[in-house]
C-alpha positions, 0 to 999 in steps of 0.5 A: 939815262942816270941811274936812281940814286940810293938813299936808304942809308941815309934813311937808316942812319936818320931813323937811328938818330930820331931813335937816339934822341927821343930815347935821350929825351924820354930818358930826360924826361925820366929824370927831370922830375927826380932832379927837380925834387932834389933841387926843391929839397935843396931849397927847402933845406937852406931856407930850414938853416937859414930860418934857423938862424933867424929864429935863434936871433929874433924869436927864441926869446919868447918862444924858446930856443926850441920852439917850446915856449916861455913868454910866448907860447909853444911853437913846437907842438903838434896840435898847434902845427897841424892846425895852423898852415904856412900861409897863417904863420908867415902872415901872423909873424909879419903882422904882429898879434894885436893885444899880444906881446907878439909885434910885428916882424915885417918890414913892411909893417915896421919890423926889421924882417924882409919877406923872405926871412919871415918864409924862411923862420916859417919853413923852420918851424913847419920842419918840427911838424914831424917830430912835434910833441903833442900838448900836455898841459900841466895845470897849477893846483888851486891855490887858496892864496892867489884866490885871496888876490882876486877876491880881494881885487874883484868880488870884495866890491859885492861880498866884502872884505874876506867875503863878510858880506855887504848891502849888495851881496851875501856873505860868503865866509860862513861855514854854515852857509858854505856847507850846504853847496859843493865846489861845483856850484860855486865853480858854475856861479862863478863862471855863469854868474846868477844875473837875476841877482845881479851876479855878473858873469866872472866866466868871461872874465876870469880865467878857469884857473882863477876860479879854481883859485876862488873855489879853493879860498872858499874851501877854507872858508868852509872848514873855519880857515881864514887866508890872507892874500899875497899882495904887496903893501907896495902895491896897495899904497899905490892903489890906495893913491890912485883911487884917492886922486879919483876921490874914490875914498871907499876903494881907498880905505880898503887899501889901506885897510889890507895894506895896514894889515900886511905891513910889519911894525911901525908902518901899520901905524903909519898907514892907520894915521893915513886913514884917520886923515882921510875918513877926517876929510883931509885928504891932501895931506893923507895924499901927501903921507902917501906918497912919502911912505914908501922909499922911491925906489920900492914905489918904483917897483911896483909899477914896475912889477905890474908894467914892466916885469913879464917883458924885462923879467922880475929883476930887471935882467932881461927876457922878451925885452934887453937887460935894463941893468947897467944898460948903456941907452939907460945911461945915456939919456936925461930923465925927461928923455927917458919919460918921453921914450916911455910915452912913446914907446918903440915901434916895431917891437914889442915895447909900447907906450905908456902914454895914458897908463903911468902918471908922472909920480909913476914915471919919476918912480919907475925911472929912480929905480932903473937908475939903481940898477945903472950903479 
């Protein structure tokens, strides 16, 4: 009869090995999520350099190179960080911000960014969030002439010309007057407006450092002061020429009553025979005089100055859009060709077009002054 054969050490040596590997396995799964961890961070930190990269490139034009702001507004602070998660910053920038300067940067929506370059300028922007500073604002302290700007392109219609008053509406530059009520109830007129009067509600309007603006003019007007607003004849001839061509003819001698008052010498002369042709009714030869008072060029920059200044910067060197000085597409295109891409504008970027905004003396104008600059 055969003996039983012995298999306890097999046994023994099985049950060593199952120890071995569910001690490797339970030490791996020690470890795995440590390594998965490192992996992510890795991850996450070449998507911060390459959103970095990107954003330098694309973003830091408008927003600054550290994200603080400059034609667009600050990135890097801390309200707006923890205000705003990841999934609304990657969908804004691949978007756009309608009525913004702010186009849209992804491919799909005309832009030049792929999917994963917009995760990636995302990332580099959630890595301020620790180190952010908060928001300080820094408002401008009320400026008695800006507010002559706006009072005298806003509430002369009702008020009059330096707010002597008209048939629709009191005046308001009278010391008398002015004494008996305080800043705050102007501030809140302003704002709230008095509808059973008929005073529109400017709040939605205007902005708060605009009425503050207004406020600080009638505060001289109510110490006897008088404040002549900063706005360029240039600007106003051009005004006084599209209200004319609408046969606005109030609009149009109150233009060029401010602009008659601002202009230096001879040329206050000349804008008074303009007017005398227009309250005669000859209003195709006070258009005429109009548009060959100003040299061009300096027409041209007004419109310039009220269109195209705050993307290409006030002289022309450049900001959110390219330098327009000695600019080689400038250079390289006829002036019908120049019309027309400023009909059309660009797709994708932030540059629109004008089609509807500018008339055709504009565009000419416009175009005779970036050509100065291609000199």
């Amino acid at each position: 009869m055969r003996s039983k054969e012995n298999y306890s050490g097999f046994i023994s040596t099985a049950f060593i090995l199952t120890l071995g590997v569910l001690a490797t396995f339970q030490v791996y799964l020690w470890r795995e999520p440590v390594r998965i961890r490192q992996d992510e961070a890795q991850d996450e930190q070449s998507a911060i350099e390459a959103g970095a990269v990107v954003f330098t490139e694309n973003c830091s034009t408008c927003h600054g190179v550290e994200g603080e702001g400059g034609v667009g507004p600050a990135l890097n602070v801390r309200d707006f960080l923890e205000a705003v998660p990841d999934e609304l910053v990657f969908s804004l920038t691949r978007t756009g911000v309608p009525g913004t300067l702010m186009p849209a940067w992804g491919q799909v929506f005309g832009g030049p960014l792929t999917d994963e370059q917009v995760r990636q300028v995302t990332a580099f922007m959630r890595a301020w969030e620790p180190d952010a500073p908060e928001m300080v604002e820094k408002p401008a302290a009320p400026d008695p002439v800006r507010g002559a700007a706006i009072f005298s392109q806003t509430c002369f219609v009702c008020h009059g010309a330096e707010g002597k008053g008209t048939d629709r509406a009191p005046a308001l530059n009278d010391p008398q007057r002015l004494s008996t009520l305080e800043d705050t109830w102007y501030r809140n007129t302003i704002a709230r407006g008095r509808p059973a009067k008929g005073m529109p509600t400017w709040g939605t309007v205007l902005s708060p450092a605009d009425i503050n603006d207004l406020v600080a003019l009638i505060g001289v007007w109510r110490r006897g002061g008088t404040v002549a607003p900063d706005i360029p004849v240039s600007s106003l001839i051009l005004n006084a020429l599209f209200a004319l061509r609408e046969f606005d003819i109030p609009d149009a001698l109150f233009y060029l009553e401010a602009a008659r008052a601002a202009a230096p010498g001879d040329q206050g002369n000349e804008i008074q025979a303009i007017i005398t042709l227009i309250e005669e009714n000859h209003l195709f030869d006070a258009q005429s005089l109009l548009i060959s008072f100003l040299p061009p060029e300096e027409m041209g920059r007004a419109v310039f100055d009220t269109n195209c200044a705050a993307c290409h910067g006030t002289d022309g060197t450049g900001g959110l859009g390219p330098n327009l000085h000695g600019n080689g597409f400038i250079q390289s295109k006829l002036d019908e060709e120049l019309v027309g891409f400023l009909l059309a504008g660009r797709r994708g970027t932030a540059m629109g077009g004008f089609e509807g905004i500018l008339g055709e003396e504009e565009f000419r104008n416009l175009i005779l002054l970036m050509r100065t600059w291609q000199e």
